[in-house]
Every structure is written in C-alpha cells, then in structure tokens.
C-alpha positions in Angstrom: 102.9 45.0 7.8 99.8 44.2 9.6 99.1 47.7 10.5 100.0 48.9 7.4 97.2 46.6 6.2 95.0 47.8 8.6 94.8 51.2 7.8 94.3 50.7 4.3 90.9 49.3 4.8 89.5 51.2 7.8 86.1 51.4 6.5 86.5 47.5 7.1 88.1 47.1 10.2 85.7 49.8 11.6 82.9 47.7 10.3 83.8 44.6 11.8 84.4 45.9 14.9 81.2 47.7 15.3 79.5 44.0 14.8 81.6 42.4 17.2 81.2 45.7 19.7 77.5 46.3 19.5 76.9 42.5 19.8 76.8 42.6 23.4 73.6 45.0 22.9 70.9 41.6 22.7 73.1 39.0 24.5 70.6 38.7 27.2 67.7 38.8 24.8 69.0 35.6 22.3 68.6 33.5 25.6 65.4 34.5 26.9 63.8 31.2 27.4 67.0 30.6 29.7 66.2 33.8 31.7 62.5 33.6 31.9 63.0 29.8 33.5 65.8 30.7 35.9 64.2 33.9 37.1 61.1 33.4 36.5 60.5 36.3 34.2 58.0 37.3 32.0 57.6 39.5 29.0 57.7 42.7 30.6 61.0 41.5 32.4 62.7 40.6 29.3 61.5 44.1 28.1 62.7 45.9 31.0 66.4 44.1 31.0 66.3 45.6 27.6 65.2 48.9 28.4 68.2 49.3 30.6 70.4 48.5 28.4 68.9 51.3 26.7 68.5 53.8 30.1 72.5 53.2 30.4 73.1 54.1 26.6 71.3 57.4 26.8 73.4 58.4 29.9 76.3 57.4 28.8 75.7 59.3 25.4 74.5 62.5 27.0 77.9 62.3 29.2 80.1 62.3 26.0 78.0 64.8 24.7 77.9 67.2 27.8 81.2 66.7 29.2 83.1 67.1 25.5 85.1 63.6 26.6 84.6 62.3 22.9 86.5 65.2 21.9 89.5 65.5 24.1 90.9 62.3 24.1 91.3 59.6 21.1 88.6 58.0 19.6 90.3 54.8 19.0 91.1 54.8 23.0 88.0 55.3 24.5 86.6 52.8 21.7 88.8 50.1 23.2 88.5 50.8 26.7 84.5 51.3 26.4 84.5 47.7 24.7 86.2 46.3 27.4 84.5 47.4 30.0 81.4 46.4 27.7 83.0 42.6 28.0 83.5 42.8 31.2 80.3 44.0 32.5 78.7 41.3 29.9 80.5 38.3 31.5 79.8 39.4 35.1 76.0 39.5 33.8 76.6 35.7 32.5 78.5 34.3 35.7 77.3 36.1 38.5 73.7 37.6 38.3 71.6 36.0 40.7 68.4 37.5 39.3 67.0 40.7 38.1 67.8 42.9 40.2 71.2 42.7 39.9 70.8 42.0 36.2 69.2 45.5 35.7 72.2 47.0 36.8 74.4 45.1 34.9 72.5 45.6 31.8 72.5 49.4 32.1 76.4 49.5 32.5 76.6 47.3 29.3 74.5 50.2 28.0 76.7 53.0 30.0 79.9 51.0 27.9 77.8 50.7 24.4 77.7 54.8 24.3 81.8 54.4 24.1 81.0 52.1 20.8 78.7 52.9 18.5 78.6 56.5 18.7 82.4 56.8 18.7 82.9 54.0 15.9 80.9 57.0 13.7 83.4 59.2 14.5 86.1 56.7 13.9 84.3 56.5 10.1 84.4 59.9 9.5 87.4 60.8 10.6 89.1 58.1 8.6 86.7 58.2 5.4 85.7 61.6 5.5 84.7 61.6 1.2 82.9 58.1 2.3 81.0 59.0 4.9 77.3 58.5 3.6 78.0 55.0 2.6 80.3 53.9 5.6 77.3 55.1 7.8 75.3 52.8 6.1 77.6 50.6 6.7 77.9 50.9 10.3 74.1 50.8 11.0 73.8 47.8 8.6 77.1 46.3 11.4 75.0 47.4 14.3 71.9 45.4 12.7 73.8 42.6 12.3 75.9 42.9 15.5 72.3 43.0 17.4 71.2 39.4 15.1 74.3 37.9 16.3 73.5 36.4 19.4 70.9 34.8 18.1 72.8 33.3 15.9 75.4 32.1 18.1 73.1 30.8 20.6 71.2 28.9 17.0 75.2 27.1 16.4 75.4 26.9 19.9 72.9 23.6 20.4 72.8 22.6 24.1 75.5 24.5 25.2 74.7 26.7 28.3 73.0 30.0 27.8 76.4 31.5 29.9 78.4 30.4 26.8 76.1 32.7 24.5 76.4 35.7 26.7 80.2 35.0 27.2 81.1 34.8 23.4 79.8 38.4 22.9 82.1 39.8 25.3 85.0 38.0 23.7 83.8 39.4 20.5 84.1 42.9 22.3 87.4 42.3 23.4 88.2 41.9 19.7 86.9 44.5 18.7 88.5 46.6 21.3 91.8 45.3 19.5 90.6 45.9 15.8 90.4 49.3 17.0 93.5 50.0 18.4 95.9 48.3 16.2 93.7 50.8 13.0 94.7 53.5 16.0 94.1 57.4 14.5 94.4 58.8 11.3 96.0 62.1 12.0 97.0 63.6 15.7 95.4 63.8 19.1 91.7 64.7 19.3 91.5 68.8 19.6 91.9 70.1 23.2 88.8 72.9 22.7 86.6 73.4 25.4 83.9 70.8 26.1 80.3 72.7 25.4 78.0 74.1 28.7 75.0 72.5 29.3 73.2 75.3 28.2 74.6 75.9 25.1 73.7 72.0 24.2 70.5 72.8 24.9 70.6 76.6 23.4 72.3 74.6 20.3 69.1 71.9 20.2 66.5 75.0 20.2 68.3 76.7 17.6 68.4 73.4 15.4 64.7 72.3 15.6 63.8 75.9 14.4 65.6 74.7 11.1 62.4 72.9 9.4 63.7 70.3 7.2 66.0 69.5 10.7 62.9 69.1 12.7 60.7 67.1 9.9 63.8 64.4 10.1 64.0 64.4 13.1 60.6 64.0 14.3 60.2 61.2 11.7 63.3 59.5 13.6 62.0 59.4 16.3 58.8 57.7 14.8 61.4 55.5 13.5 62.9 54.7 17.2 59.6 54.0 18.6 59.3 51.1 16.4 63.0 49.5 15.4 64.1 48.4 19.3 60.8 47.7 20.0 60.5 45.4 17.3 63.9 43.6 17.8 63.2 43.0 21.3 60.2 41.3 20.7 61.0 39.4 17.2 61.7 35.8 19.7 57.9 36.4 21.4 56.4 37.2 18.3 58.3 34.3 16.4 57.3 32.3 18.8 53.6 33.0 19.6 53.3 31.9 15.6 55.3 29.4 15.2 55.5 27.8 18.5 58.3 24.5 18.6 58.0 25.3 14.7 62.0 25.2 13.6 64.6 27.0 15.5 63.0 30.0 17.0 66.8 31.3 17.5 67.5 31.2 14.2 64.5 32.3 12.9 65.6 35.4 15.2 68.7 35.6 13.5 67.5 35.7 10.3 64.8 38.6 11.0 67.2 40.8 12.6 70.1 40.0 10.5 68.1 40.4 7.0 68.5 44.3 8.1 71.6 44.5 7.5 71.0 44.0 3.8 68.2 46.7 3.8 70.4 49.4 5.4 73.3 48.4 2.2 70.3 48.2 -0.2 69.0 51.6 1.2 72.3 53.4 0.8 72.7 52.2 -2.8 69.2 53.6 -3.6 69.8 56.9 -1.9 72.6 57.5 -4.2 69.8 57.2 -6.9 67.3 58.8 -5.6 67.3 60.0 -2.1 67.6 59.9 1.6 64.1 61.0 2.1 62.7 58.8 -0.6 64.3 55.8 1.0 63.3 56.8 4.9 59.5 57.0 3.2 59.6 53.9 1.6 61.1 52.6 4.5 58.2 53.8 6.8 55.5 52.5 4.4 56.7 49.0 4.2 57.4 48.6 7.7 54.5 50.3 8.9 52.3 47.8 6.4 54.4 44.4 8.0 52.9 46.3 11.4 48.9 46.1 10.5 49.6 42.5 8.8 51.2 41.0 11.7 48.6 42.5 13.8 45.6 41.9 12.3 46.4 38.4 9.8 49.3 37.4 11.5 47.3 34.4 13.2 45.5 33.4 9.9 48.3 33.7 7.6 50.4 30.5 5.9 53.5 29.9 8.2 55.6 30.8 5.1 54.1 33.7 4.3 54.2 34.9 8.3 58.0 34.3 7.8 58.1 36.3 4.9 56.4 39.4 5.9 58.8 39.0 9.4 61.8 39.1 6.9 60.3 42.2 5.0 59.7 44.0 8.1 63.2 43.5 9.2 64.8 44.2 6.3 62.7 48.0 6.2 62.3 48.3 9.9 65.9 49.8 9.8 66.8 50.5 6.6 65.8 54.1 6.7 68.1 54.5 10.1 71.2 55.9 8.1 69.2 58.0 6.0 67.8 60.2 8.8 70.8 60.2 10.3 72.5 61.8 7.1 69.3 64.0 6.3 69.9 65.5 9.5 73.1 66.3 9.7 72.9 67.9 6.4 70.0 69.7 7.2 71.4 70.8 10.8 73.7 74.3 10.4 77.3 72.9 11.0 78.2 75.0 13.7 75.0 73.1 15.9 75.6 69.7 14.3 77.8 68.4 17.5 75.3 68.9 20.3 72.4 68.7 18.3 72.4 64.9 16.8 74.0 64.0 20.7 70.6 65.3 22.2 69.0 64.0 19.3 69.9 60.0 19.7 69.1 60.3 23.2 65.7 61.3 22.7 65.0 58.5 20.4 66.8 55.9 22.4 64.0 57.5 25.4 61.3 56.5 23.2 62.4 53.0 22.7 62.6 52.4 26.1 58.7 53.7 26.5 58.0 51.7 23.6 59.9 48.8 24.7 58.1 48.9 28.4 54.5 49.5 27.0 55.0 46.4 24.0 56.5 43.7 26.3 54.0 44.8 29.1 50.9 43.9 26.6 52.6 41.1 24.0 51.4 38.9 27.0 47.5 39.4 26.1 47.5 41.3 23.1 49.7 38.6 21.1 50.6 39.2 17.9 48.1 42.3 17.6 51.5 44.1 19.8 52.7 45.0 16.7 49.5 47.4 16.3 51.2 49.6 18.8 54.2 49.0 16.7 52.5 50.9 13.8 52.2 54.4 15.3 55.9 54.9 15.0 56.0 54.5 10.6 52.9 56.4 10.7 54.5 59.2 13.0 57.3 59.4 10.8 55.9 59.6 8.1 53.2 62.2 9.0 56.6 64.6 10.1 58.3 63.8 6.7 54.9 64.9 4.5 54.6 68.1 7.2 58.4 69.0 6.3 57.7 68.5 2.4 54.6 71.0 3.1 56.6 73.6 4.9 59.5 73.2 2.3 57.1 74.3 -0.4 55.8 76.6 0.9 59.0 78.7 1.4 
C-alpha cells in the first residue's frame, strides 16, 4: 500500500528527497560563527570549506559522466547509497574534525557524495515524469534552493543547542532521503548496459555542442549565472551580518534569503510556460544583477527594512533563472550530444563558483558589503551571452 502510494506521486517523493539530500550541501556554512571561533577561521576559510564541497562535486560529477556509472546501474541505488555515504561523511565532519585540514577533506567527499544526488535525482525526474519534465526541474532546483536554506533554518529552531546537532540533523535528513528513494525504486527495468562514453568523445561531444549557437549563448550565460548564485549563498550570513550586526536572528534571516528562492524557481517555471525560458533567465539576470550594484554601493545607507528587502529580491532571482538554462540547453543541444555535453557543462560552472567563491570570501573582509560588486559581473556576463545569441539567431 505504501509503495503503491509512493509511486503515484514521484514528482513528490523525488522532491522531498532532493531537499532532505542536498541539505547537507551548507551544513557547515549555517554554523559559521561556531567554526570561525573553534578554528579560528576567517572569511576566506569559510569560503574555502565551501569551495571543496564544490571541488568534490565536480569530480564526482565528471566521474559519472566519464565512466557511464549513472547509466549502468539504477538510479534509485546509487541515489541511496550516494546519500548515505553523504550522511556519513557529514557526521564524521560534525564529531570528529579537529580543524580544517581535516575538514577540507571531509567537505570535498560530502561534495564527492552530492554528485550521486542532485544530478541523479534529475534523472530520477525524467525517467519517472518524462511529459513533466520542465516543471519537475523547476521543481528540483527550487528543492535544491530550499534544501541549501535548511540548515539555516534548523540551526534558527535549534536555539542553544550545539552547532554538532545542526550538522548531524542534515545527515539524518540524508538518510531519509536515501529511503524516499528506494522505497519509489524504478519505473521500468534496469538502467541500459551500453557502453560508457571515451573521454574523447565527451570532449569531441562538448566541441560539437558549443558550435550549436543558441547551445553556446545559454550556456555561456550559465555560467555567468554560476559565478554569482554559490557565491552569493555562501556569503548571505557575512553580508547579513556586516548590516545588520546582533540585529534579529542572523540564522534566520539566512534562512529566509536562501529559502525565498525556492519560490522564484516555482514562479519562474509558471512564467516560462507564458512566455519563455530565455525571457525568464533575462529577467532573472537583471533583477539580480541590480540587488548586486544596490547592495554594493547603498547597501550601508539604506533603511534596515529596505536592506532586507532587496536581500529577499535578490534571492528570490538569484536562482530563479537556474532551471531555465538548464532546459534552454538541453533543447538547444542535438540529442545525440545532450548526455556528455550538460555533464561537462555543470562542471564547468560549478569551477567558476569555486573561483568566485575563493576571490569573494578572500575580499568580504575589507571590501564589506561592496563584495557583492564582484558579484555583479556574473548577471552582466550572462546577460551579455544571451543578447550575443539573440544577435546571431537573427542573423541566420
């Protein structure tokens, strides 16, 4: 019976556990103030326990990708197992991390275990919602937005609990999710048994797709997009905090900035049924990149409700236009390169964000709020490729 309910709402199931998966992406960062006292860190070492997290993610991704793993065996299975290990990994950060050293490493095999997660619970979507898979995409980013918020939530309801309880209830929210997942199991057979790709033909496969113009015009404006979203979310606490100081809750302040994306990724796939995917990524790029050059240049002078405000805007945009790119892309890929060239695609953009990462937290420390000026060259990136790829597309 319970199956039988599960698997007639797997857009659902798959939802929920991508939030309770990916929220072991931020645990370390919704306890910062914890960290930064125990091992005496500072921005930059916040950033860079972020950045691995990221480092681990683009291995791990380019190791599905290269070795064809995602495709030989069951999704549902290496969902599960990925989000254990995920748990796992988490908890041994939470109990037994001396400092950061051993924290790096940690991190980037939280990151290694995320690439069995997020990436996979896409193909879990399609696969079970094939004639849904715009909107459950949106779905799954605005889960991933939301499953990123999460631990600053929890640590916000925590109160004076200890940070270890934080870090320790995302990897119980992992192991859920690993078991979500496998009771929804696979809607058809086992995973096809076809030869995993050569590394050259990946990369043969990437060439052929960025000669495709209306491919290389999204992607190019994703990656704008990447240079800004992770950077952002990893610093919304500093930010929050350089403003507001001992104003409120700062972690649920957090909470609300990150989480408020969610809501723009739903909102953005409503309008793209309207209008379109490249209207929405624009708009996107605009309002975000605008929150950018307020932030950094009135951020200090502005009312403390209005600061809140414009944070909540740019959270709500600063991701919104994720799905989009990713569905603009694939559409405008040829099918036959779809495969290996979004794999290679995500890990260039998930590259960026850890540059962009590194080079923000290094700064926030004597820039201040005028960080999020770097912030801006990411929306205006992306949307300089988009106008190029409208040019070219007239033109022929």
């Amino acid at each position: 019976m319970i199956l039988h309910s599960f698997r007639r709402s797997p857009v659902a199931v798959i939802s929920l556990a991508q939030l309770f998966g990916t929220s072991l992406w931020f645990s370390s960062n919704a306890v910062t103030r914890d960290l930064s006292a125990l091992w005496q860190l500072d921005a930059a070492g916040i950033g860079w326990l972020t950045a691995a997290v990221q480092a681990g993610f683009i291995a791990g991704t380019l190791g599905l990708a290269l070795t064809g793993l995602a495709d030989r065996y069951r999704a549902s299975q290496i969902f599960a197992l990925c989000a254990c290990l995920g748990a796992a990994l988490n908890a041994a950060f939470a109990l037994w991390a001396p400092g950061l050293t051993e924290g790096l490493v940690l991190r980037f095999l939280v990151g290694l275990s995320l690439a069995g997660i997020y990436p996979i619970g896409m193909k879990l979507m399609v696969r079970w919602a094939p004639q849904k898979a715009g909107w459950g995409l949106s779905v799954l980013v605005a889960m991933l937005t939301l499953g990123t918020a999460l631990p600053h939530g929890m640590r916000a309801a925590a109160g004076g609990l200890p940070w270890q309880g934080v870090v320790l209830g995302a990897s119980g929210l992992a192991v859920l999710a690993a078991g979500l997942v496998l009771c929804l199991g696979e809607p058809g057979g086992p995973a096809s048994a076809a030869r995993p790709p050569r590394l050259r033909e990946t990369l043969s496969g990437l060439v052929a797709a960025f000669r495709v113009p209306a491919f290389r015009a999204a992607a190019l404006g994703y990656f704008g997009h990447m240079w800004e979203l992770y950077a952002f979310w990893t610093l919304v606490p500093l930010l929050l905090a350089m403003r507001l100081g001992a104003e409120g809750d700062l972690s649920l302040f957090s909470f609300a900035v990150i989480a408020v994306g969610a809501a723009g990724c739903l909102l953005g796939g409503l309008l793209a049924r309207r209008s379109s995917g490249h209207q929405v990524a624009r708009a996107s790029l605009r309002i975000s990149g605008a929150c950018c050059l307020v932030i950094g240049l009135a951020g200090g002078v502005l009312p403390v409700w209005m600061f809140g405000a414009v944070f909540l805007i740019w959270g709500a945009t600063v991701v919104s236009d994720s799905p989009q790119f990713s569905a603009i892309c694939a559409t405008a890929c040829p099918p036959a390169l779809v495969g290996s060239a979004l794999s290679m695609m995500n890990a260039i953009g998930f590259a960026i964000t850890m540059v962009s990462i590194a080079l923000t937290t290094g700064v926030a420390g004597g820039l201040g709020l005028q960080t999020a000026l770097i912030l801006s060259l990411g929306p205006a990136l992306g949307l300089l490729a988009l106008r190029e790829g409208r040019a070219d597309q007239a033109a022929r």
